[in-house]
N, C-alpha and C positions, 0 to 999 in steps of 0.2 A: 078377428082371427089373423094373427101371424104367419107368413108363409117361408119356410126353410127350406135353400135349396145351396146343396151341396157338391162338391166334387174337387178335382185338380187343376182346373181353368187351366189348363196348358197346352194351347193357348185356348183364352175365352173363344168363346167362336159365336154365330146368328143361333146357330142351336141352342145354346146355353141361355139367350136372350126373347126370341121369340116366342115359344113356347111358353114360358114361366110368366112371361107381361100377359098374353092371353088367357091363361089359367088365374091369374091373378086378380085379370078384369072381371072374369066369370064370376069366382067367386067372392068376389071384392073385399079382396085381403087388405087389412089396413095396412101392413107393410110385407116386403120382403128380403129377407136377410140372407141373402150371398155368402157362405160360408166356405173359401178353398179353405182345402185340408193339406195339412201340413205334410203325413205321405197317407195316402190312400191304401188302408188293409189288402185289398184286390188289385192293387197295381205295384208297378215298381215307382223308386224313386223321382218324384219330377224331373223333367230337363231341364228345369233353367234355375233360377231362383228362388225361392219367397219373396222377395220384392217384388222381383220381373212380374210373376202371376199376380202378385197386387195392384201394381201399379198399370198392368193391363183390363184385368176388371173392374178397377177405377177409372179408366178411360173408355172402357165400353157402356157402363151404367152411364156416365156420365153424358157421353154421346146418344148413346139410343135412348136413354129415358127422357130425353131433355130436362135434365137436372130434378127429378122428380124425388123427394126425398123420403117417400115410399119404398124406395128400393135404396138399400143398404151393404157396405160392407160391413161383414163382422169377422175380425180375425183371430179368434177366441184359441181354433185349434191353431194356427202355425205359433200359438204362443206356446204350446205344450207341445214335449219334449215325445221322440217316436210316432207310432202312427193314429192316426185319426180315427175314433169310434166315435160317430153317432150316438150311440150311447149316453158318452159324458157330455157329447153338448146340448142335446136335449135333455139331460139333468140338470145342466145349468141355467139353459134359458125358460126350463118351467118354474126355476128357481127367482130366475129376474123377472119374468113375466107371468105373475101369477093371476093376474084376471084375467089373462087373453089366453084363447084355445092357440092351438101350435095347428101346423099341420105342414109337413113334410111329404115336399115335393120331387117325385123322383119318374121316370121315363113306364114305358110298359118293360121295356127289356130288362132294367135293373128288378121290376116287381117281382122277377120270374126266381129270383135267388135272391129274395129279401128273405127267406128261413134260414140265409145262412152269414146273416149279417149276427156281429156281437150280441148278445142278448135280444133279438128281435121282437120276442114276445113283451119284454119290458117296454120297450121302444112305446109298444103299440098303447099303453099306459100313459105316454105321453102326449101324443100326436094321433092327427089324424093322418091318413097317404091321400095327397091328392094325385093322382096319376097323368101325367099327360101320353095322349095315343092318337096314332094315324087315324084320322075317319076309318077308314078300312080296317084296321088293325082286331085281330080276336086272337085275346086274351085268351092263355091257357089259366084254367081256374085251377088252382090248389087246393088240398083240404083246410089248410091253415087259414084261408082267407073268401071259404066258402059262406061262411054264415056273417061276412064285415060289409058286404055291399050296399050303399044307399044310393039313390039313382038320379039325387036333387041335393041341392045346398042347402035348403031347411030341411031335408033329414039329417044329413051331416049337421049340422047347428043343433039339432037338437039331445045329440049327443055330444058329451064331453073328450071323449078320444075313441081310441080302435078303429074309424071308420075309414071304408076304403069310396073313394067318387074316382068315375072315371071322366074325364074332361079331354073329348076333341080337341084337338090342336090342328094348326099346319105343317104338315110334314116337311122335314126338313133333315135331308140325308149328307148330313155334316158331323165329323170326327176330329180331336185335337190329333192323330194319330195323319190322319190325310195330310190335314196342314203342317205338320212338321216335316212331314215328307215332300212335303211339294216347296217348302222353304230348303231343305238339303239339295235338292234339285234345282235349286233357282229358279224353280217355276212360280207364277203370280197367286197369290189369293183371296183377290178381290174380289167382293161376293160372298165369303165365306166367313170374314170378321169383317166390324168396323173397319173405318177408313182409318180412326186415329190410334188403333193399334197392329191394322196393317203398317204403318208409318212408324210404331214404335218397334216392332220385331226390324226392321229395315237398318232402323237408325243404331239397333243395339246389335245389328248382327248374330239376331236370336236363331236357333234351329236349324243354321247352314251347318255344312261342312266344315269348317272353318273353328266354329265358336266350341 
């Protein structure tokens, strides 16, 4: 099984990392493919780049995974033009990956307004949700995804899409949104990325004032 996780990586940050290697472990995804999105339907324009955000989640995978080549970039959408639907990339990767299940990994908070992603219901034709959630955390249950729940990885396995698995994580109350504000303020954020792309916002004079 394939594991897709997606967003703006600006900046990558420990949330973006920790979370998805241990859901990964869990359910022992053969790989995982890092997909930023070129602009995100639900947000505005990145701050920096497309490179910048590549060449930063190339140097956090790179770091935290210890070179593990399980975990992947894929840069499919900033190759396409406008904003980024989920949608068309899990049409393409069920298209390149046609004996491996998908499953698409995204937080508790984004599950809560997955009805109002591009065609969501297609989506779920594709892939499974793997969820990552605070031990603590209770899910507000929807109608849409009242009857999708499996509560084990061989249930999930045993079907071929739509299923939803909830998977503990470590919480970790980290936002690209913090760190860019704490980079315009010249304050530190170490802790909060890797060391070698706290070193690369530094050196590119990413996210200040200034830039």
């Amino acid at each position: 099984m394939i594991g897709v996780y997606g967003g703006s990586f600006d900046p990558v940050h420990f949330g973006h990392l920790r979370p998805v290697i241990e859901l990964a472990d869990v359910l022992a995804l053969s790989q995982v493919r890092y997909v930023p999105a070129k602009i995100s339907p639900f947000k505005n324009k990145p701050s920096v780049s497309d490179e910048h955000r590549l060449a930063m989640l190339r140097l956090a995978l790179a770091e935290f995974v210890a070179d593990d080549k399980h975990f992947v970039v894929d840069e499919r959408e900033l190759s396409r033009a406008g904003r980024s639907y989920t949608i068309d990339t899990l049409r393409e990767m069920h298209h390149d990956f046609p004996n491996e299940s998908l499953l698409l990994i995204i937080g508790a908070d984004s599950l809560i307004h997955f009805h109002r992603w591009k065609d969501y219901e297609r989506i779920l034709t594709y892939v499974h949700l793997g969820i990552t959630v605070r031990p603590s955390y209770k899910i507000q249950i929807l109608e849409w995804m009242s009857d999708r729940w499996v509560k084990s990885v061989e249930q999930l396995q045993a079907a071929t899409c739509g299923r939803l698995l909830r998977v503990n994580t470590q919480p970790l109350d980290i936002s690209s949104t913090q760190i860019r504000t704490l980079c315009a303020e010249g304050k530190p954020i170490e802790g909060l990325v890797p060391e070698s792309v706290a070193a690369y916002i530094t050196r590119n004079q990413l996210y200040n004032k200034q830039a």
